[in-house]
C-alpha positions, 0 to 999 in steps of 0.5 A: 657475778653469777652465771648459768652452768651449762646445760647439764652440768652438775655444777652450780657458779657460786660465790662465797662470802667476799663474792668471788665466784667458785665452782662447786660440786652439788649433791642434786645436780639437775638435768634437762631432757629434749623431748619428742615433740610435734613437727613445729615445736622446735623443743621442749625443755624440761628443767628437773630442779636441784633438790626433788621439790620444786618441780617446773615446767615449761611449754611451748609458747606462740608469742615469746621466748623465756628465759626462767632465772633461779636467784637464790641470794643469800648472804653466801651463796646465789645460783642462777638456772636458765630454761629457754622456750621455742616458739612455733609461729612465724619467728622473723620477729621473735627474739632468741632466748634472753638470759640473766646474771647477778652480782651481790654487793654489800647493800644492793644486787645487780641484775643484768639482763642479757637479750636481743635489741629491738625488742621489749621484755620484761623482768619479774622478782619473787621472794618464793618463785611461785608468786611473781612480782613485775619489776620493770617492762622496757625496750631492749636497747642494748644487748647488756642492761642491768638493773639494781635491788636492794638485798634481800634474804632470798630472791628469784629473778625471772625475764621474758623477752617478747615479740615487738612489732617491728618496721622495715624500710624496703625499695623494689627495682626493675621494670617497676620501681619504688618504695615502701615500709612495713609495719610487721605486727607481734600476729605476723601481719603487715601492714605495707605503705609506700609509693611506685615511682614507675606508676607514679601513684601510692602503695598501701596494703593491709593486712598482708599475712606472713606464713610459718616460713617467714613469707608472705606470697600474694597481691601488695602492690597495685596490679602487681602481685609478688613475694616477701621474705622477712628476716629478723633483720631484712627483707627480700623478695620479687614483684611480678606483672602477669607471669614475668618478673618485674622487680626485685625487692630489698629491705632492711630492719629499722632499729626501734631505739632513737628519738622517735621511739616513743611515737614510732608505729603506724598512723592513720587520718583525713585531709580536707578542704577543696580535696578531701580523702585518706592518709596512712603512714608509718614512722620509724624511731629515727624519724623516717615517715612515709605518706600514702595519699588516696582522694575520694576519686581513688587517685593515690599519691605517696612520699617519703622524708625524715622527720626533723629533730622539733617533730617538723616536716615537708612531704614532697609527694610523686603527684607535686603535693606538698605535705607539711606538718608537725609531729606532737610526741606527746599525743602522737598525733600529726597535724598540718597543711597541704598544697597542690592538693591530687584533686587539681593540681593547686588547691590548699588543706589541712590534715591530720593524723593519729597513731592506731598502732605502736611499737613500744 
């Protein structure tokens, strides 16, 4: 396997004929300089080439972090550079820096990728490393992931990890309380869906800015206005009624890998017959969907239930509502019936919904 040397180092990993891996001193060790930079650049890295020509360099990127791989596979001989980017933007939702390795074997190589789950990336090849070829786009669902090539005289290898949408599963306490989801977009937007049990009515909320310090400070809940603190893998924050505070918030990161991943995101949709009026939800990759419920009066309603393993579901809403449906993976679309409508208590429906924004 080979491995990056550290930063600085003047030694490269190498292996020899047989693959076992040596250490050797090289004639053009390369080096790399932090530089000055602006207040919200973290860093920028400037990696010096081990022989005079080619000359890379990268800048500071607001929508992911790379990692640049130097593969030089020969029959005898591969080494393997890393160079990290730093992002500026809001980075609750920004994965750290992948890295990659390689081990040669007789006929094939095996690339493995080392990176932040939950999060999407993707892994580029080059005979030259000036033209780069895409091999994969995947979802990180394991920090090791390894990729097989057949050999090749000369081979470069490059990964990018990217910013992923990501959903949080959230409860608030107090003298208000309730529960609500977040759809957190790759722009640092939210999107908020849920209900108040204290209120007895829905939540939704969009889109709800997050600023450069992970925080979002304004109106999400209905009357209420508040904090939200996002992690890359929590949630915090207050709910405030007037100038006291009425609640505490708590959340949790929702893994993007399960059975649902494929039609995790968040929907949107109509219900009809003797009630009519709108639906939002969110689904999470392990099948945790929460329903906002608003008729054409403005009376809203809400519910949360996990989907079952064949897509089916029963909604109980705050109001006595039932919702149920059937989620069809293939077309991401959610289709059912209703009863006890929030229009009057007792008149049946139907509904439906489609996915506008995934996750993966």
């Amino acid at each position: 396997m080979f491995t990056s040397p550290p930063f600085g180092s003047s030694g490269l990993s190498r292996a020899n004929g047989s693959g076992a891996l040596t250490q050797a001193k090289t004639r053009y060790p390369f080096s790399i300089w932090i530089c000055p930079s602006p207040k919200k650049f973290a860093k920028s890295l400037i990696l010096r080439s081990i022989k005079p020509e080619p000359k890379l360099i990268t800048t500071p990127d607001r929508l992911f972090r790379r990692v640049l791989i130097l593969a030089l596979a020969t029959v005898a001989i591969a080494a393997v550079l890393t160079l990290a980017r730093v992002a500026f933007s809001a980075d609750f939702n920004l994965p750290s820096a992948p890295s990659l390795s390689l081990t040669r074997g007789g006929a094939t190589s095996i690339v493995t990728y080392h990176g932040q789950t939950n999060f999407q990336f993707i892994l580029y090849a080059s005979s030259n490393s000036t033209s780069w070829n895409g091999l994969l786009t995947n979802l990180c669902t394991s920090p090791q992931m390894t990729f097989s090539e057949t050999n090749r005289p000369i081979r470069f290898y490059k990964a990018t990890s990217l910013k992923t949408p990501l959903i949080y599963q959230c409860s608030f306490s107090g003298a208000d309380s309730g529960s609500f989801m977040l759809f957190a977009r790759t722009n640092d937007s939210l999107a908020l869906v849920g209900y108040s049990t204290s209120g007895t009515h829905g939540e939704f909320a969009d889109p709800l800015p997050v600023g450069t310090n992970n925080l979002y400070a304004g109106n999400f809940l209905a009357s209420r206005t508040g904090t939200l603190i996002l992690t890359s893998n929590s949630v915090s924050g207050t709910v405030t009624n007037g100038p006291a505070q009425s609640a505490r918030i708590n959340g949790i990161l929702k893994p993007n890998v399960g059975p649902f991943q494929a039609s995790a995101g968040l929907y949107s949709g109509t219900y009809s017959d003797a009630c009519f009026g709108t639906l939002k939800a969110i689904l999470a990759a392990d099948g945790t969907f929460i329903l906002f419920v608003s008729d054409n009066t403005g009376v809203t309603d809400g519910g949360l239930i996990g989907i079952n393993s064949n897509g089916s579901f029963t909604v109980a809403t705050l109001r006595g509502s039932h919702y149920t449906g059937t989620l069809n993976q293939s077309s991401r679309t959610i289709t059912g019936q209703y009863a006890h409508g929030i229009c009057d208590g007792f008149s049946p429906g139907s509904f439906s919904m489609s996915r506008t924004e995934k996750v993966f």
